[in-house]
C-alpha positions as CSV (number, residue, x, y, z in Angstrom):
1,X,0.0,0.0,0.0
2,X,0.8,3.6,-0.3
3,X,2.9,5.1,2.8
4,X,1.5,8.1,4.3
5,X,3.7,10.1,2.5
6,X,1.3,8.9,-0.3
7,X,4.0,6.9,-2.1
8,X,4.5,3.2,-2.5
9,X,5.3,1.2,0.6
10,X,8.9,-1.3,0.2
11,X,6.5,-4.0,0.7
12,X,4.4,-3.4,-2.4
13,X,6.9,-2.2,-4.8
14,X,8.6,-4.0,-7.4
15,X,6.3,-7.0,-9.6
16,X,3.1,-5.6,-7.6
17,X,2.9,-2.6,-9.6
18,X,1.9,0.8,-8.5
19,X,-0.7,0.5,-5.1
20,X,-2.9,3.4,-7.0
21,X,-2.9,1.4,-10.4
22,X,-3.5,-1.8,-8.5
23,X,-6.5,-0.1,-6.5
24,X,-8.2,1.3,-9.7
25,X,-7.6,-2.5,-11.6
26,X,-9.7,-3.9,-8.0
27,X,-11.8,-1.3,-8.7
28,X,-12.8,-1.7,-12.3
29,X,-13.1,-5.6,-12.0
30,X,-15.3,-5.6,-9.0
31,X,-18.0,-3.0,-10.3
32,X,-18.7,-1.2,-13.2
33,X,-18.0,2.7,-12.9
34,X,-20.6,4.8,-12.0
35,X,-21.1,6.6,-15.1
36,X,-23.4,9.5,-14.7
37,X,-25.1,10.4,-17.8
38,X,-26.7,13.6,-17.3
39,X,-25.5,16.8,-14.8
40,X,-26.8,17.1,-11.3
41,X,-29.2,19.9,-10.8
42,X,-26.5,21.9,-9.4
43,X,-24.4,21.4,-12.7
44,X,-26.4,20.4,-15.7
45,X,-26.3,22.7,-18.6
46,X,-23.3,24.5,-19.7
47,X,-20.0,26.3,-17.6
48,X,-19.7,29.1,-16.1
49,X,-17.3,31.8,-17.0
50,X,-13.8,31.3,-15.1
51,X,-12.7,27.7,-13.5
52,X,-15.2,24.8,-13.0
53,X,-14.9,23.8,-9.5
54,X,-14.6,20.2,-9.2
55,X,-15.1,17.9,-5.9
56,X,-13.9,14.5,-5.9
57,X,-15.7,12.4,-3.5
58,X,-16.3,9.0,-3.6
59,X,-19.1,8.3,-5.8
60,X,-19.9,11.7,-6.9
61,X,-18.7,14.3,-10.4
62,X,-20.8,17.3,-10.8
63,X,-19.3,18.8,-13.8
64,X,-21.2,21.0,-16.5
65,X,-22.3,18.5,-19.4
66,X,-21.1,21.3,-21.9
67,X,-17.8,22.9,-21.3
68,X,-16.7,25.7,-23.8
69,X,-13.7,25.0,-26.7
70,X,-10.5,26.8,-25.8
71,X,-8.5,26.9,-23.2
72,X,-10.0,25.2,-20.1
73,X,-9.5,25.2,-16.3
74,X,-10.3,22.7,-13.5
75,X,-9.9,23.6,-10.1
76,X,-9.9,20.0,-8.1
77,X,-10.4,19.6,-4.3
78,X,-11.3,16.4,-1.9
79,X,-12.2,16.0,1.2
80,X,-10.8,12.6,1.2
81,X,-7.4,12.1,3.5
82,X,-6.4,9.2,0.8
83,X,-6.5,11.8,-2.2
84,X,-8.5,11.5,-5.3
85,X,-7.3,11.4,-8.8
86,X,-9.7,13.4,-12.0
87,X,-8.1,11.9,-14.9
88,X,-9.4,14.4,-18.5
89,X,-9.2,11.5,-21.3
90,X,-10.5,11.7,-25.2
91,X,-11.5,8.1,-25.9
92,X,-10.3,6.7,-29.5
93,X,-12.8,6.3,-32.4
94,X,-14.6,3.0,-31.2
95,X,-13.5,2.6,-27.8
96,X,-16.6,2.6,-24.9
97,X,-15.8,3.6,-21.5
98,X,-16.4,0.4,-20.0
99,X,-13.7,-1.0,-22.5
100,X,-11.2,2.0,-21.9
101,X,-11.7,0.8,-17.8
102,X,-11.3,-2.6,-18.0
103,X,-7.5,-1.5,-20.2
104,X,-6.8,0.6,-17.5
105,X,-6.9,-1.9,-15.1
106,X,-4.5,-4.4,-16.7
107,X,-1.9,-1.2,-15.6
108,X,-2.3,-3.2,-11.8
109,X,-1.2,-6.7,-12.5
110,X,1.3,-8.3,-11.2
111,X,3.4,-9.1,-14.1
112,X,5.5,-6.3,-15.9
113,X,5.0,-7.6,-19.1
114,X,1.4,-7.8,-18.3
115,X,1.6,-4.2,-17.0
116,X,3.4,-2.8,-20.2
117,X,1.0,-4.7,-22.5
118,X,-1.6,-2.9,-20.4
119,X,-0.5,0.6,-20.5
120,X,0.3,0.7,-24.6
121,X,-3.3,-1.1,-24.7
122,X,-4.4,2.3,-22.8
123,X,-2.2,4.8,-25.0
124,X,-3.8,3.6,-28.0
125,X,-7.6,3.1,-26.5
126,X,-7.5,7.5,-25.2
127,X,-5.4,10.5,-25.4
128,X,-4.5,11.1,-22.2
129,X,-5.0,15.7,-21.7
130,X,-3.8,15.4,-18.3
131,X,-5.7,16.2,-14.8
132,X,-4.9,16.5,-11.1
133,X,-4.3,14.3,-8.3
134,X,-5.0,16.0,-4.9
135,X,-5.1,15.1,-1.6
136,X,-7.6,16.3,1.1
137,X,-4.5,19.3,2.5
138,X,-3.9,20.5,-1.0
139,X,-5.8,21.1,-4.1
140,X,-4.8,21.6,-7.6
141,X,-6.1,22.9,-10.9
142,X,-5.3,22.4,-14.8
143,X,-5.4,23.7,-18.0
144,X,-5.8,21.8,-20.8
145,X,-7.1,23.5,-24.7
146,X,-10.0,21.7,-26.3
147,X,-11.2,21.2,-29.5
148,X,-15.1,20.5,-30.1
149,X,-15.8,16.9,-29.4
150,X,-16.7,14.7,-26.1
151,X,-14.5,13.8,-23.1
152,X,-14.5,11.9,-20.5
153,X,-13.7,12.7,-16.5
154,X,-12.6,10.4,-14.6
155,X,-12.9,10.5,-11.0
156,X,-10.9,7.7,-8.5
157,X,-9.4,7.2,-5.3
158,X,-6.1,5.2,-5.8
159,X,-6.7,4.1,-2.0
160,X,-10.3,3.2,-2.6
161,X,-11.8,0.2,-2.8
162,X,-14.5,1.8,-4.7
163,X,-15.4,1.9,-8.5
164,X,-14.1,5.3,-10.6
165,X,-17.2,7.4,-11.0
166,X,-17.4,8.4,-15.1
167,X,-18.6,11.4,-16.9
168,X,-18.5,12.2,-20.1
169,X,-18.4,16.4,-21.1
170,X,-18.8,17.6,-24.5
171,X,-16.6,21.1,-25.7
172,X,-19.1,23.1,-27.5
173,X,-18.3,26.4,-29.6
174,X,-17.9,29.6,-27.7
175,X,-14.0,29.4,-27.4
176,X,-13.0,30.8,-24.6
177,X,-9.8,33.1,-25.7
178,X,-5.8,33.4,-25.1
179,X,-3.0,31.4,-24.5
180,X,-3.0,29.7,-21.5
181,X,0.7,28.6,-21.1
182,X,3.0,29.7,-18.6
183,X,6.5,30.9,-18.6
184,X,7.8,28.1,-15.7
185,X,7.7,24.7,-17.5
186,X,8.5,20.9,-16.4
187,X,9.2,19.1,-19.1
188,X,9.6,15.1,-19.6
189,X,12.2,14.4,-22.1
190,X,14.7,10.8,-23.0
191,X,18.0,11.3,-21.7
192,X,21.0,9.2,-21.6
193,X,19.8,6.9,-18.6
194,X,15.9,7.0,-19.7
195,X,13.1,9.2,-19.0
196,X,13.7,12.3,-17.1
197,X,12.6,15.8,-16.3
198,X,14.4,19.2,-17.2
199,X,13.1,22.5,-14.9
200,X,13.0,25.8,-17.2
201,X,12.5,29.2,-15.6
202,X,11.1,29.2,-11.7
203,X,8.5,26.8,-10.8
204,X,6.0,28.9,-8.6
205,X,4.8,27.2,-5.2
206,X,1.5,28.8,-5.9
207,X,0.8,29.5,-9.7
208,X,1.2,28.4,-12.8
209,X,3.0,26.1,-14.3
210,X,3.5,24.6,-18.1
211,X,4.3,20.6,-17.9
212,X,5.3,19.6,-21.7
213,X,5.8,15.5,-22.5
214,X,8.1,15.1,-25.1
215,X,8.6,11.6,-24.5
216,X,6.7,8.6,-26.4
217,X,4.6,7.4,-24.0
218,X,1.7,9.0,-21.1
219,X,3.7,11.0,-18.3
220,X,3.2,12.3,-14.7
221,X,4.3,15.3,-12.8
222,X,4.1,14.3,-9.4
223,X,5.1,16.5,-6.5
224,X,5.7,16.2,-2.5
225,X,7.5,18.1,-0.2
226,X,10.3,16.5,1.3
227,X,12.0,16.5,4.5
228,X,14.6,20.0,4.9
229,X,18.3,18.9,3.5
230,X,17.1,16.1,1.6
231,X,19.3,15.8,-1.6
232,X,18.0,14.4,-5.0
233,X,20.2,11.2,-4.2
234,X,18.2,10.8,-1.1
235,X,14.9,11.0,-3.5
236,X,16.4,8.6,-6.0
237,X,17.8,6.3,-2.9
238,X,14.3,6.0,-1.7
239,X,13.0,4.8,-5.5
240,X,15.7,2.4,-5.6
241,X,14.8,1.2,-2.0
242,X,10.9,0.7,-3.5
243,X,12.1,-0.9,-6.5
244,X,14.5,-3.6,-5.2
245,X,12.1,-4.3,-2.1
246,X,14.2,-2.6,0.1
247,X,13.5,-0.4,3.5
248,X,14.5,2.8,1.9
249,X,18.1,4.5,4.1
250,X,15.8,7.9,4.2
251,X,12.2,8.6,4.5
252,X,12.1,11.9,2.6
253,X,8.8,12.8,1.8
254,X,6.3,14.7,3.7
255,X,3.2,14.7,2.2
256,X,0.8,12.5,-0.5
257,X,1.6,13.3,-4.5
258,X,-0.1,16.0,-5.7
259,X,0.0,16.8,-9.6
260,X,-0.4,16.3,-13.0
261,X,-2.6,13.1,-14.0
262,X,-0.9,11.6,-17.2
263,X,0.0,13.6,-20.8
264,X,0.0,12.0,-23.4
265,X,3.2,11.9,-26.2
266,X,3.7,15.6,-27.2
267,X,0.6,16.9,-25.0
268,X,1.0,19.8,-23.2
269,X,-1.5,21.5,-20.2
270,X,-0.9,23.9,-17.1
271,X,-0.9,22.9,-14.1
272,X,-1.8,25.5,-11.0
273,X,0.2,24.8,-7.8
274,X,-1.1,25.3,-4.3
275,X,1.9,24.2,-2.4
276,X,3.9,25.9,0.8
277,X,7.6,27.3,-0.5
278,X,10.3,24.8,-0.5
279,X,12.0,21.8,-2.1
280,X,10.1,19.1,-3.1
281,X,9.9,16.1,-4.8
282,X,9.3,15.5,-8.6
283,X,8.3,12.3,-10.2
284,X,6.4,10.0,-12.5
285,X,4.5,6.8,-11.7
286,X,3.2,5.9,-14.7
287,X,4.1,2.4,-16.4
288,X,7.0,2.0,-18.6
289,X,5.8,0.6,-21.9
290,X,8.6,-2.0,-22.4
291,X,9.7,-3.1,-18.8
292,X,6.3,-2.7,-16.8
293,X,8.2,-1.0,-14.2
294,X,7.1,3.0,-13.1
295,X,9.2,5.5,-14.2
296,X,10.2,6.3,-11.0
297,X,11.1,3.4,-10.0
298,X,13.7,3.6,-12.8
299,X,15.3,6.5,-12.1
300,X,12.4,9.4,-13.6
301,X,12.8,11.5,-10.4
302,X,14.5,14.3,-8.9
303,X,14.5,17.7,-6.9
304,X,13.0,20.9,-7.4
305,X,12.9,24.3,-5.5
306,X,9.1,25.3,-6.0
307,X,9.2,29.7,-4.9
């Protein structure tokens, strides 16, 4: 299971695959999502002007059911301690939700391979626009620029034992205007030793911030404040530690991953910070499409200074 710093305990790393992944795959083959067809009284009908407030409990999504084209911002909150993920997805020509559900949940077996085959299975069934995980002492927002067409929310606890709760959205004409990206930019990029990220410009603690994937495959931008004088050795220590099955030397972090949900290849969205000053943690969890193994546990971490 996830530690409380909200990343993966040395007991359930390594073939076990990511403790969030494996708790949506429980999730998916033990009940059908609630897929909510229509908007709540509250939320039916089309956005309001400025961000759409969004809630993530349990076994409720009250979004708009019409969302303008253009560039589009989610603020996300829970009130649940375990955190809650809203995943922004455009399904493929042909694929169902149900189907795109039951692929995401191969992403939690136990076997790598079976894990890999999983997560290109899910690159091909959606384009993954990105999202926000949260926890219940920090909230996050995104935005992402879309074209007319439908989309589907997804709304899960990755230390639930409950089923996602679906929606689907449609981007209707009446663009809202300008150019949403931001100066400060994470970016995921192949270097020599695999995936990795490079920092341009200063990363705002509260703000705005640009996360680019330039790598082939989905990508996270996960961040948690760490422990004062931690190093990024001490961060990629405690990956190793998680990969190997080891009791990590440090315990570094000091708070549950808050973030971007998964980019696709060559995507691009904003994600606004609500964090305290101070170093912190970045990483990606999401399944590497040859080995099985997450990114982080393969070295796709390090540490940043967030202002």
């Amino acid at each position: 299971m996830f530690a409380q710093d909200g990343t993966e305990g040395a007991a359930d790393a390594g073939d076990r695959g990511p403790t969030r992944r494996r708790v949506l795959a429980g999730a998916a083959l033990a009940g059908a999502a609630v897929l909510l067809p229509g908007g709540s009284a509250a939320f039916a009908g089309e956005a309001a002007a400025g961000p759409i407030e969004v809630v993530l409990e349990p076994d409720t999504l009250d979004v708009p059911e019409r969302v303008p084209c253009g560039a589009v911002t989610f603020h996300v909150t829970t009130p649940a301690e375990e955190g809650r993920s809203l995943l922004l997805v455009r399904l493929a020509e042909g694929v169902g939700v149900d189907e795109y559900l039951a692929l995401l949940a191969g992403t939690g077996a136990q076997d790598p391979q079976e894990r890999a085959a999983a997560a290109r299975a899910v690159s091909a069934a959606a384009d993954n626009l990105g999202g926000a995980v949260v926890s219940a002492a920090t909230g996050a927002g995104f935005t992402q620029v879309l074209t007319p067409g439908e989309y589907v929310l997804v709304n899960y606890g990755y230390a639930s034992p409950g089923p996602p709760v679906v929606r689907t959205v449609r981007a209707v004409r009446g663009a809202v205007a300008g150019r949403p990206w931001a100066p400060a930019a994470i970016v995921h990029h192949d270097g020599a030793g695999g995936k990795e990220f490079a920092v341009a410009g200063s990363p705002p603690a509260g703000g705005a911030l640009t996360v680019v994937n330039t790598t082939a495959t989905p990508q996270e931008a996960m961040l948690v404040p760490v422990v004062p004088g931690t190093t990024e050795e001490d961060v990629r220590a405690y990956f190793e530690a998680l990969r190997d099955g080891r009791e990590p030397p440090v315990q570094p972090m000091l708070g549950r991953p808050v973030g971007m949900a998964p980019l696709g290849a060559g995507r691009r969205a904003v994600l606004h910070t609500e964090f305290a000053p101070g170093p912190h943690a970045l990483f990606s969890f999401t399944v590497d499409h040859e080995t099985g193994i997450n990114h982080a546990l393969q070295g796709m971490s390090r540490l940043v200074g967030l202002a």
